[in-house]
C-alpha positions as CSV (number, residue, x, y, z in Angstrom):
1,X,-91.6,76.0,114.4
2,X,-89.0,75.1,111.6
3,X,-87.5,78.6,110.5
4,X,-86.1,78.9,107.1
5,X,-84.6,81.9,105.4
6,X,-85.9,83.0,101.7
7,X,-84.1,85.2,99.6
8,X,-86.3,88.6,99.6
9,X,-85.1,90.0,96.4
10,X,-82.9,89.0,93.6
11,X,-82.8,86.3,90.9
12,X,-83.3,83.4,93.4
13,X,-86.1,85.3,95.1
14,X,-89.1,84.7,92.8
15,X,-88.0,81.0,91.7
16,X,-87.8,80.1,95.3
17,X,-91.3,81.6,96.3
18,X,-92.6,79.9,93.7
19,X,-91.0,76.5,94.1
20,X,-92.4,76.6,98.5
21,X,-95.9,77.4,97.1
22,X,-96.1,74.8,94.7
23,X,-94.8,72.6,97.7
24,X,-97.7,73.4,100.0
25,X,-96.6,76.3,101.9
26,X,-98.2,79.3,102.0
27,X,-95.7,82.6,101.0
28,X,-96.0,86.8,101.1
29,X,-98.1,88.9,99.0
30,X,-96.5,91.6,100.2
31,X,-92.8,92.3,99.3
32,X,-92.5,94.3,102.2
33,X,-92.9,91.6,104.5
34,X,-90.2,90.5,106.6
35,X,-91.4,87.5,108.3
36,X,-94.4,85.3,107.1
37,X,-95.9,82.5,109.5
38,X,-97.3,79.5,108.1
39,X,-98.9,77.8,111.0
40,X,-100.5,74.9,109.0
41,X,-97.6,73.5,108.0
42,X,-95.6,74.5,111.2
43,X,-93.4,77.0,109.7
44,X,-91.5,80.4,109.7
45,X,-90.4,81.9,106.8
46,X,-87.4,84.9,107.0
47,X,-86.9,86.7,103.7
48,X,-83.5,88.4,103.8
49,X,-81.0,89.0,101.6
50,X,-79.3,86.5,99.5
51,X,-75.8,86.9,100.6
52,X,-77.3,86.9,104.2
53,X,-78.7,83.7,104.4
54,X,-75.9,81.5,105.1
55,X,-74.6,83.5,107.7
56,X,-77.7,83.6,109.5
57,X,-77.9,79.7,108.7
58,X,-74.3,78.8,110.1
59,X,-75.0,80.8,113.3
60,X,-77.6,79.3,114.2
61,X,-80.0,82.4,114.0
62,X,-82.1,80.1,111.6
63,X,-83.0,76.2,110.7
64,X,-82.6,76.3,107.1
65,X,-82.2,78.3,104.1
66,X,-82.2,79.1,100.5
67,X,-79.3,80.6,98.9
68,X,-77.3,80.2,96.1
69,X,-74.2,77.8,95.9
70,X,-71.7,80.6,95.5
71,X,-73.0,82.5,98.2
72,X,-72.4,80.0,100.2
73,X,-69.0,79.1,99.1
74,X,-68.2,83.0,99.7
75,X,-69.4,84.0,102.8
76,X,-67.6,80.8,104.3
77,X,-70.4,80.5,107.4
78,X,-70.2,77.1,109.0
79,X,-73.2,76.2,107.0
80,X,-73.7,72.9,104.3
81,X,-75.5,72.0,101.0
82,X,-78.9,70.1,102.0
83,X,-80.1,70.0,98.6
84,X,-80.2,71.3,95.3
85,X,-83.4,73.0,94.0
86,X,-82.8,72.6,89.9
87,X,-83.0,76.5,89.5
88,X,-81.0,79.8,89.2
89,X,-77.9,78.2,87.6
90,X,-74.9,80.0,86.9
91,X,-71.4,80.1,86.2
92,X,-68.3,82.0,87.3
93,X,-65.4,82.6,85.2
94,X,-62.5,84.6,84.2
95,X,-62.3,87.3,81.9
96,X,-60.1,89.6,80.5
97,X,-58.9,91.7,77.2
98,X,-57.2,89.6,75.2
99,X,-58.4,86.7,77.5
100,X,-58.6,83.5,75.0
101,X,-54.5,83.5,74.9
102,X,-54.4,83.6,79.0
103,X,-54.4,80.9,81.5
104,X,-54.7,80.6,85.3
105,X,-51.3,80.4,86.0
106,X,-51.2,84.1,84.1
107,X,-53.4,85.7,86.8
108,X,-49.9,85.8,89.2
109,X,-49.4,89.1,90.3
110,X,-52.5,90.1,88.3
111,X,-55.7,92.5,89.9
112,X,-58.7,90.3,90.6
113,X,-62.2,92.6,90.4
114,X,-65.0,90.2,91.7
115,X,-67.9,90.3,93.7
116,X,-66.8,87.1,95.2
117,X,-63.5,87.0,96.9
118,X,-64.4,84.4,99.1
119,X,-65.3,81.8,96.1
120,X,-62.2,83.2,94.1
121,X,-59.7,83.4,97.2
122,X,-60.4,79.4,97.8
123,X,-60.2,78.8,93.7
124,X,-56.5,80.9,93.3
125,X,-55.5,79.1,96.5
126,X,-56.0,75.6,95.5
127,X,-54.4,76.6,91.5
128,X,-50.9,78.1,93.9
129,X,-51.6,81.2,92.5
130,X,-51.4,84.7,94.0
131,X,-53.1,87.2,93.5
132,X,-54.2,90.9,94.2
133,X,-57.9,90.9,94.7
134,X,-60.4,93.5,94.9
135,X,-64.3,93.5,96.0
136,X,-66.9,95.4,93.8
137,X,-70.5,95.1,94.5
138,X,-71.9,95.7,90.8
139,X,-70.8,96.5,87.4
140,X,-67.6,94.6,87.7
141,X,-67.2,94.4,84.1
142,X,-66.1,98.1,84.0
143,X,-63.4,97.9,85.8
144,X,-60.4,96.8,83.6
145,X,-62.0,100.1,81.4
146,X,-61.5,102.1,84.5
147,X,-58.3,101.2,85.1
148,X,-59.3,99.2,88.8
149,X,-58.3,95.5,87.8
150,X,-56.9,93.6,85.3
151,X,-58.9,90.8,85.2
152,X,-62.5,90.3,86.1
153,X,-64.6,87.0,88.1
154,X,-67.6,87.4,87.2
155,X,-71.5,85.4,86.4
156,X,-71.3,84.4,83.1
157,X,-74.8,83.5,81.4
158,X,-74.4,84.2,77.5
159,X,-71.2,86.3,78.1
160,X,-72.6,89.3,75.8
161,X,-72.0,91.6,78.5
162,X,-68.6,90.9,78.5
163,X,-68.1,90.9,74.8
164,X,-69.5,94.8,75.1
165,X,-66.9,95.6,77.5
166,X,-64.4,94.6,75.5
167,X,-63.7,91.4,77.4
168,X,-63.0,87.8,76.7
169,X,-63.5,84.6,78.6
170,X,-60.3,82.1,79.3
171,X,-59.8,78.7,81.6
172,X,-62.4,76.5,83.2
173,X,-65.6,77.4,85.3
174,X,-64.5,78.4,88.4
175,X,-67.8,76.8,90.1
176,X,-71.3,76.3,88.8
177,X,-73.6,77.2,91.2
178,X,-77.4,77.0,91.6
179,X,-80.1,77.2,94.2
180,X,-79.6,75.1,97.2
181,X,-81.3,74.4,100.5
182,X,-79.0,74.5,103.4
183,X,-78.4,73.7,107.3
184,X,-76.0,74.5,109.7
185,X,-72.8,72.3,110.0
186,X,-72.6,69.3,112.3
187,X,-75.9,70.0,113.7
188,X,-78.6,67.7,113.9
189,X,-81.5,68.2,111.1
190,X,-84.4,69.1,112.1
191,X,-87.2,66.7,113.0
192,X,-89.2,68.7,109.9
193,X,-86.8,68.3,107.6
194,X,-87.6,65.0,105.9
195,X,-90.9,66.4,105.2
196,X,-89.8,69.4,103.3
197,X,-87.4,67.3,101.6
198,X,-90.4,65.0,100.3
199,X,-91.9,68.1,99.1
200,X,-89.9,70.2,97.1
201,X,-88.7,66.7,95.8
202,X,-92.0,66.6,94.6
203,X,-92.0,69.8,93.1
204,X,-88.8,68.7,91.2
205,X,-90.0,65.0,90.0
206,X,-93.0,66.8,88.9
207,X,-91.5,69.8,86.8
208,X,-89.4,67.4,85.1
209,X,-91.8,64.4,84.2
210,X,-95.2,64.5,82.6
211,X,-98.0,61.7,82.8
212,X,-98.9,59.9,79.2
213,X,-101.6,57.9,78.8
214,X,-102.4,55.5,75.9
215,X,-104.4,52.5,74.5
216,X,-102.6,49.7,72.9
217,X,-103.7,45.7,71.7
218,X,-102.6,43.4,74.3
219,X,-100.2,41.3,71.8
220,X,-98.2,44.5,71.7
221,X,-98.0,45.5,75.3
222,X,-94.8,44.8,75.9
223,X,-93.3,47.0,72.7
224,X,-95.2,49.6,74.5
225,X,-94.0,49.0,78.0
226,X,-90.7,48.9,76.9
227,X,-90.8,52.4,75.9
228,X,-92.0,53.8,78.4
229,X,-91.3,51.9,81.4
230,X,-92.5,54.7,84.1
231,X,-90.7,55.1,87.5
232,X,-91.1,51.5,89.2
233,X,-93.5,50.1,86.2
234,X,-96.4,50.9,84.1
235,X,-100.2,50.8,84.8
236,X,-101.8,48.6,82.9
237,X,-105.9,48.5,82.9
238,X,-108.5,46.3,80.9
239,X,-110.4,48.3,78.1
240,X,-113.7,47.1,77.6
241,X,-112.5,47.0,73.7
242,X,-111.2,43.3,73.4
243,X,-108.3,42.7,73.1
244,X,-106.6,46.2,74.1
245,X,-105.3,47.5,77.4
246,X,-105.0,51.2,78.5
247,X,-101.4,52.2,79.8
248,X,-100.4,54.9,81.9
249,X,-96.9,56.2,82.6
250,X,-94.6,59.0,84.0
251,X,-91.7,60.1,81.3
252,X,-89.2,62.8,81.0
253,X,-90.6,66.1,80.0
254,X,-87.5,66.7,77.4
255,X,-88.1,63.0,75.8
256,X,-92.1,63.6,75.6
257,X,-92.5,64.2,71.6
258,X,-90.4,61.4,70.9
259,X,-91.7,58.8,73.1
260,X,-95.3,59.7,71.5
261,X,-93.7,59.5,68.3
262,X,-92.6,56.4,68.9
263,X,-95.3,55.1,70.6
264,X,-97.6,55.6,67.9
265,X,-95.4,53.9,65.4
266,X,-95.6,51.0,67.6
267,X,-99.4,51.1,67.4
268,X,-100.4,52.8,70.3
269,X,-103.8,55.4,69.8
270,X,-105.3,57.9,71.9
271,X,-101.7,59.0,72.9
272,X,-102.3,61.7,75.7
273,X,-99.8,63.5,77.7
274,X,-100.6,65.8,81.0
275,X,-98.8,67.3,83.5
276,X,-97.9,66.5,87.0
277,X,-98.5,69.3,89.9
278,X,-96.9,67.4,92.4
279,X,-95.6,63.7,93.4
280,X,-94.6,61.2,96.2
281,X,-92.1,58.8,94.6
């Protein structure tokens, strides 16, 4: 059976339960559950902890796993990026009082609090600069208050939490991260894998395109077609109203409102738009 490893708590936990359900396979009820068999689909799932995944991944222990993109990066397990999975997106970046005036080269010499050292150890090496850092498991934004670090590498989402602490953001992203399936390094995928691939693929066409649906005249067809083309092409099918056609298509979920907008100034009717549980492209 394929094993694969599933966060078991955390922001990537629920998102990634929910993504391998909506892709077929069956998941725990139970939170206490360590290890859930799905014998249909000829799986094992392992729910750990985030951080653990990749090592347990790049020794082997496991087929494949879900983890996050800077977990990966900081654990440095012998373990690669399959895929990404579209959710849990962050950034990392530097912060500091008085941080708007500062630049990388400033962090020289400076104290580093992070609960990343990997991910920051590679960044700081490839920039030439040295620095002193030091690993906190939570709450690293109060420790330039306490007197523990200068400077801060932290997940940045809105950056208010920062702001409180009296801290501001300076230089690029240090890495964006997100959710990512992953194998272990120079081994062969397993013989499963191109089916779960085709699955949560699926699951991602499908969250980000919806189906419309629409009648138009035939002399007109090709205004219509034109916006919205679909994937490969349209389908077009006879109406039993002369003259007209019915049109179905899949389009971006962001562009749907305009594409109906426009559709209907082009003199489509019976504009309808529904969405997709899952796909085969």
């Amino acid at each position: 059976m394929l094993k694969i490893a599933v966060p078991n708590k955390g922001s990537l936990a629920e998102s990634a339960t929910v993504m391998l359900r909506e892709a077929g396979y069956r998941q725990r009820t139970d939170p206490k559950d360590l290890v859930l068999v799905d014998e249909a689909s000829g799986v094992e799932f392992y729910y750990l902890r985030p951080r653990d995944i990749a090592v347990y991944v790049g020794e082997g222990t496991l087929d494949l796993g879900i983890t996050g993109r800077d977990m990966l990066l900081d654990s440095g397990a012998a373990a690669t990026e399959v895929l990404a999975l579209g959710f849990g997106g962050t950034r990392f970046r530097f912060a500091a009082p008085g941080g708007s005036a500062m630049e990388v080269a400033d962090l020289a010499g400076k104290r580093i609090a992070t609960s990343y050292p990997g991910l920051v150890r590679a960044y700081l090496s490839e920039a030439g600069v040295a620095a002193r850092l030091i690993k906190l498991d939570g709450a690293v934004e109060s420790s330039v208050r306490l007197g523990v670090a200068d400077v801060i590498a932290d997940v940045v989402e809105t950056g208010t939490t920062l702001k409180r602490a009296g801290l501001e953001l300076f230089g690029e992203a240090i890495m964006t991260s997100e959710a990512i399936l992953i194998q272990r390094s120079g081994q062969e995928p397993p013989a499963e894998l191109p089916l779960l691939l085709r699955r949560l693929g699926g699951v991602m066409t499908a969250r980000n395109f919806l189906m419309v649906d629409y009648n138009v005249p035939q002399r007109l067809l090709d205004t219509a077609c034109a916006i919205t083309p679909g994937v490969d092409s349209p389908t077009v099918s006879p109406l039993a109203k002369p003259g007209w056609v019915a049109v179905r298509a899949m389009i971006p979920s962001r562009e749907a409102q305009r594409i109906m907008d426009e559709l209907w100034d082009a003199g489509a009717e019976g504009i309808l738009v529904t969405s997709i549980h899952a796909c085969r492209l």
